[in-house]
N, C-alpha and C positions, 0 to 999 in steps of 0.2 A: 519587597513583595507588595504588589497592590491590594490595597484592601486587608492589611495585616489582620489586624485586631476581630475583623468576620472571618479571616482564614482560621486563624486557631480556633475560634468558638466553632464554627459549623465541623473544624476537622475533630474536634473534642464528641460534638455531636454524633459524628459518624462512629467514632473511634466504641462509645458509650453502647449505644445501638447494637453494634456488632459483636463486643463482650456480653452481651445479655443472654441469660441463662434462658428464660422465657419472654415471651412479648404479652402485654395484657394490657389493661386500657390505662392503667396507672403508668406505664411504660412509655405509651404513645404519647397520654398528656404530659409527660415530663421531658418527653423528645419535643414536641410542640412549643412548651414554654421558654425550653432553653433557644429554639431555635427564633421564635418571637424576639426575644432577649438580645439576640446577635443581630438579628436585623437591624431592629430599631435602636440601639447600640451605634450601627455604622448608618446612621440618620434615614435609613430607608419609610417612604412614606407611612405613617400609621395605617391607612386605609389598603394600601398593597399589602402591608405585612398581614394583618388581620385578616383581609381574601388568601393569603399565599397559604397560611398557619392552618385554616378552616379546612381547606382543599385537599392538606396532607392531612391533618388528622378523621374527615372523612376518606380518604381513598384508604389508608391505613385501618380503618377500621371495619369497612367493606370489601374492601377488594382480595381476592384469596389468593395465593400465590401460585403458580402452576407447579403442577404434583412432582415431587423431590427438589424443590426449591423453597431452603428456609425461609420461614416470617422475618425474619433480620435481615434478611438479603433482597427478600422485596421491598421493604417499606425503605430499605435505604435507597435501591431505584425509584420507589415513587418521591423521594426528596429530592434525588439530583434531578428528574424528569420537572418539577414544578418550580424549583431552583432554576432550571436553565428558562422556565417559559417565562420568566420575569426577566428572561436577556434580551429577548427578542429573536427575530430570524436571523440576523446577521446582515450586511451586505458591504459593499465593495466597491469604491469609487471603479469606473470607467474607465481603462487605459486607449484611450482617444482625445483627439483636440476638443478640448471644452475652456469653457468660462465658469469659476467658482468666483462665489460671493462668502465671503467671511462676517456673520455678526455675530455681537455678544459686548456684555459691559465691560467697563473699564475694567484693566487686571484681571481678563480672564484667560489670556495668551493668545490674543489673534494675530499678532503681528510675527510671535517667535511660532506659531503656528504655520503661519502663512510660510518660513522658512523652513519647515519642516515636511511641508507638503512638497515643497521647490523641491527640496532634495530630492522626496519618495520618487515623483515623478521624473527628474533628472534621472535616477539611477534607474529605471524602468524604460529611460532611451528616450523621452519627450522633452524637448526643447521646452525653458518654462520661464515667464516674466512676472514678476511682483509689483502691484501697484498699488502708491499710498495715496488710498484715499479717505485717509485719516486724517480732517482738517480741524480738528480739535486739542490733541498732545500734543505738545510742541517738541517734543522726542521723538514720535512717531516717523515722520520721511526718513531722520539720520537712522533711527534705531533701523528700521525697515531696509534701507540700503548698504549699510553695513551687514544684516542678514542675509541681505540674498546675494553679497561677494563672499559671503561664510557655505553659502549651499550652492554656491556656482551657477547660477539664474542671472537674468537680466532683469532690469529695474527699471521703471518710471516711474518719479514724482515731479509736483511742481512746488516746490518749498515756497511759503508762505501763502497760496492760494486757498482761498477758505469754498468752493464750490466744486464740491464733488463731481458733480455732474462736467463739468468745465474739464476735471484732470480725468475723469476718463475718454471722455471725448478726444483730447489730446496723444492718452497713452494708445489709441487705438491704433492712430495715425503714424506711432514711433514702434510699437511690438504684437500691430494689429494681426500677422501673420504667424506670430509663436504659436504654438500647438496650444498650448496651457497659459490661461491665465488667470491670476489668483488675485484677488481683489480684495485690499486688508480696509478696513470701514472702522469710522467712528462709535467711538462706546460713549457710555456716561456712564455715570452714578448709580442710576436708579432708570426704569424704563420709563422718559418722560416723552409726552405727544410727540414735542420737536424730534426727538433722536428717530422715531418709530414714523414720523411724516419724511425724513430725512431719509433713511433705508429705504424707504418703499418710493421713493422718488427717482434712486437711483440705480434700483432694480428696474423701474419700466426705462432707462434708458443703456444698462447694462442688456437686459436680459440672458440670466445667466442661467448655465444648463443645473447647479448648481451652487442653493442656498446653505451654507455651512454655519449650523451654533456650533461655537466653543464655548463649552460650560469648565468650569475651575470644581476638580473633586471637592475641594473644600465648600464652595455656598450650599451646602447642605439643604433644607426646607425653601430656602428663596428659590431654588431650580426650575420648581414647579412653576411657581407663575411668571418669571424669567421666560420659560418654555413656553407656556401660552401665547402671551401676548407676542412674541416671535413670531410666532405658527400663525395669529392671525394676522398680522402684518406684512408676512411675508412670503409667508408658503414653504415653510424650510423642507427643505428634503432629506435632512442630516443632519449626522452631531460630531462633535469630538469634543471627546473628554479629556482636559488636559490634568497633569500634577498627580496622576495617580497613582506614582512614586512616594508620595508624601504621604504624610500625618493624616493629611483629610479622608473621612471615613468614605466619600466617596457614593453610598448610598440614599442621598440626596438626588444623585446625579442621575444613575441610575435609574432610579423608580421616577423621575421626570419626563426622561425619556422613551419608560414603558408606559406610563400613561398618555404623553401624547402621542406613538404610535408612529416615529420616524425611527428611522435605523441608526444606530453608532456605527460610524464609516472605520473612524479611526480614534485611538487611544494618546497619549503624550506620556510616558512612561519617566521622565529626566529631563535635566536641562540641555543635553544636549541635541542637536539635532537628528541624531540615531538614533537618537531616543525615542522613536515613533512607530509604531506597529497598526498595521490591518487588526481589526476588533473579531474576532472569532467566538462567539457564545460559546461554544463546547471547549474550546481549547482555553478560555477563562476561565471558565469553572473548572476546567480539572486543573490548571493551577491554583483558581483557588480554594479548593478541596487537596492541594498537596498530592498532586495526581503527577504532574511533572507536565511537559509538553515537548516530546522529542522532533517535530518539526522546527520548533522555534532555536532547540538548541542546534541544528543545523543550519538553520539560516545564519544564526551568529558566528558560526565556525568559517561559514563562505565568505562573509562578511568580515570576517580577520583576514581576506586578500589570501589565504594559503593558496599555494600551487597546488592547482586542481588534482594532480595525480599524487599528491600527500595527502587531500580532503579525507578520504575514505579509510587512509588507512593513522592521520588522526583522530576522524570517529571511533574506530575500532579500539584503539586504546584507550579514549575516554571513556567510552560505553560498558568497556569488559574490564575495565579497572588493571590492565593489563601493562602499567606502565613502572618507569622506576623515575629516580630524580635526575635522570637527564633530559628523559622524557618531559617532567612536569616541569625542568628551564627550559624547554622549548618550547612547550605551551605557553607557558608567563608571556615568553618573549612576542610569541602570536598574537596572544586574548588581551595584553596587559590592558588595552582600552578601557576606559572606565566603562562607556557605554557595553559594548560588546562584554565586558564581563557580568554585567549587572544582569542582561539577557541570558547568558548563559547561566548563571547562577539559579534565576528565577525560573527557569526551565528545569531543573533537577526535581524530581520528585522529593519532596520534603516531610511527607508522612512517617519515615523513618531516619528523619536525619544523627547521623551517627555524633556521640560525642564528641567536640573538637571542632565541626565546619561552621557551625552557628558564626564561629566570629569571622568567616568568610564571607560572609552576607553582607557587611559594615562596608560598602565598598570605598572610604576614606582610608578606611582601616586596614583592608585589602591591599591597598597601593601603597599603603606605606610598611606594610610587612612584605612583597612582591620587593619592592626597592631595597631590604636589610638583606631577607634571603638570598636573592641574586648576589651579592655581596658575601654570603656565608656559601652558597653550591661554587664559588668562583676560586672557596678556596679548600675544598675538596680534589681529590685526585679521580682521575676517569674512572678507575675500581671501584671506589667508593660510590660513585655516579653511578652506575654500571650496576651494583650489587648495596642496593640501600641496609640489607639486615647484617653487614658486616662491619656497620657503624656502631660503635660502642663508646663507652667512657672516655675511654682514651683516646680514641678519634673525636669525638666532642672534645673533650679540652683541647688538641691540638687546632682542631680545625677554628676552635672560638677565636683562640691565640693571632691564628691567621687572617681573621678578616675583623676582630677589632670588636666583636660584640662578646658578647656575656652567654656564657654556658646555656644560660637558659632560652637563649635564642635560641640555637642551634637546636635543642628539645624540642623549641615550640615549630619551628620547620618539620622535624621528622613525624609530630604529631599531627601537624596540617596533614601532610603527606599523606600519612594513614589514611586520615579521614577524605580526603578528597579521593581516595582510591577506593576507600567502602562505597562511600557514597557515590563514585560514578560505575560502580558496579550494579546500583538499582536501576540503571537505564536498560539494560537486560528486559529484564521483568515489566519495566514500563511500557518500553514497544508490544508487547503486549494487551498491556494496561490500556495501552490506547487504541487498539482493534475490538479490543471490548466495548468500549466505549462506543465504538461509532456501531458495533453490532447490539447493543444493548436496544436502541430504538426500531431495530427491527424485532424484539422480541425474543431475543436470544434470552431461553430460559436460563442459564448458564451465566449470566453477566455477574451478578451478583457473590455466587460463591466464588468467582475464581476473582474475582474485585477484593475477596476477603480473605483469599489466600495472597493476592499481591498488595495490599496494605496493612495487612494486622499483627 
């Protein structure tokens, strides 16, 4: 889940808010401090947080809620309303023939970026070229050519040439006429004259539709002037935030990026190349508020290659909880992908996660209990398959017998099972959740209470 450690605190915050008997101004400043506390926790700028904190505890304490609409259910709209205005508008790379430019420092993923981009647009039907002009790592061309026979793109470098401007001049002349070309640049250390004279040299003879920062969730405070000096240098048009999969708090990143006033195009979610997604303010926040995001778990379902005319009626069973364990070995066998599972997973509304899925989240852990159980349903009978509540003792110890694991495997399968079937029965309730949501900014007086009957 991205941005973990703000997800729990803000969903604690909501959670807090909504149990309250009454609202008073000791209620508001104690919703303020905790929410202070989480920000600046997951390295979000002092000076945002402090503007962000000021904003709710005045609108909360002025603003009156419209007549049969409780104080608990408006001031939680005015948190997610001033929570989302620190995401930004949102926007959307161009699905047309363009030229991107990739910068950002050492280690902050432009090259497996620039692989990731390859794919997005491959699979959106645009022929797409990578080129290294990164004449400073001496890994960089291999690492770079090997990525883009990994996302099925075409490639130019010239290994060993140290003049940026020299290889793209070159690569013009070799994959001048691809639709997309993606142009991976040299990083350093630290932002020094040379790297920021070197970029901006080879932008007036690129000229690219765009200029792409990749920022690493983890450089916390350094993001900020990272981001500046970029912006003057070079005019960025865009960001993507990569590793936000990871430990790093990520609100570093973030609030860099609201303060210089470009859009995040795109997110990096994994190591893997799937592991990339279009950046949505509202569909981030409500995952990370534990709101779920049933487009995204749709896209990952298409994206497990099912035959079109099962898609709908695998959602159906996913979403109504409607399945047994034949059912959920043909899912495994669909979704097993790391990537595609991790999507799907973080898609599930999590404000009610039932006891028992938590450890479906570990997706190491995932795949290596996916690998035992398939092993344990294999050696079940279609009945059993067929009718999950006719499993008992003695069907456990038989069946344990059968496939070589320990009783308590076989437990801990029927208990996954459960639990993956509670919990994709709040997808129900979410497709809802999420009409609310897009209706809450038009002022649907109503968002609120019924946001409080489907998360509380």
């Amino acid at each position: 889940m991205v941005l973990e450690g703000l997800s729990a605190s803000l969903r604690e915050t909501f959670r807090k808010i909504s149990g309250s008997s009454y609202i008073d101004k000791e209620t508001i400043a104690e919703m303020v401090r905790d929410i202070q506390r989480a920000l600046l926790k997951a390295d979000v700028n002092v000076k945002l947080t402090m503007e962000l904190s000021k904003k709710i505890q005045e609108r909360s304490l002025s603003e009156k809620p419209p007549a049969g609409m409780p104080a608990q259910d408006y001031i939680l709209k005015i948190v997610y309303e001033e929570l989302l205005s620190i995401l930004g508008e949102g926007s959307s790379l161009k699905l047309k023939p363009q030229t991107i430019m990739l910068v950002g420092l050492y280690g902050q993923g432009k090259t497996t970026t620039a692989g990731k981009l390859g794919k997005f647009f491959s699979k959106k039907g645009l022929s797409t070229a990578l080129i290294a002009a990164d004449v400073h790592r001496p890994a960089a061309f291999e690492q770079l050519k090997t990525i883009s026979e990994q996302a099925g793109t075409r490639f130019f470098g010239i290994k060993g040439e140290k003049s940026p401007v020299k290889i793209y001049k070159e690569a013009i002349k070799e994959v001048g006429e691809t639709p997309i070309k993606i142009v991976d640049t040299s990083g350093r250390d630290s932002l020094e004259k040379e790297l920021l004279e070197e970029i901006s040299d080879l932008k007036k003879v690129v000229n690219p539709d765009e200029i792409l920062l990749v920022l690493d969730a983890t450089i916390g405070q350094q993001a900020g002037p990272q981001t500046e000096a970029l912006l003057n240098a070079t005019g960025l048009t865009g960001v993507i935030i990569t590793k936000l999969d990871g430990t790093g708090k990520g609100g570093g990143a973030l609030s860099a990026v609201s303060k210089a006033g470009v859009p995040v195009y795109m997110i990096g979610t994994g190591e893997h190349l799937e592991d990339f997604e279009i950046f949505n303010p509202k569909k981030f926040l409500g995952r990370l508020l534990g709101m779920g995001d049933p487009e995204s778990l749709l896209e990952a379902v298409q994206e497990a290659e099912v035959d079109d005319e099962k898609t709908e009626e695998t959602m159906n069973k996913i979403m109504t909880g409607k399945f047994n364990l034949m059912d959920m070995y043909d899912i495994w066998e669909k979704f097993a992908k790391p990537s595609i599972m991790k999507r799907m997973m973080d898609s599930l509304p999590m404000n009610k996660l039932p006891k028992g899925a938590a450890g479906m989240l570990d997706m190491d852990a995932a795949q290596e209990k996916i690998a035992r159980y398939t092993v344990i349903l294999d050696s079940m009978t279609y009945r059993e398959l067929e009718n999950p509540d006719i499993i008992n003792a003695k069907v456990i110890k038989r069946v344990s017998r059968g496939s070589g694991t320990k009783e308590q495997d076989v437990r801990n399968l029927m208990k996954e099972f459960r639990a993956m079937k509670n919990n994709a029965k709040m997808m129900r309730g979410n497709r809802q959740l999420k009409k609310m949501l897009n209706n809450q900014m038009r002022g649907n007086p109503d968002f609120m209470k019924e946001f409080d009957q489907q998360a509380t």
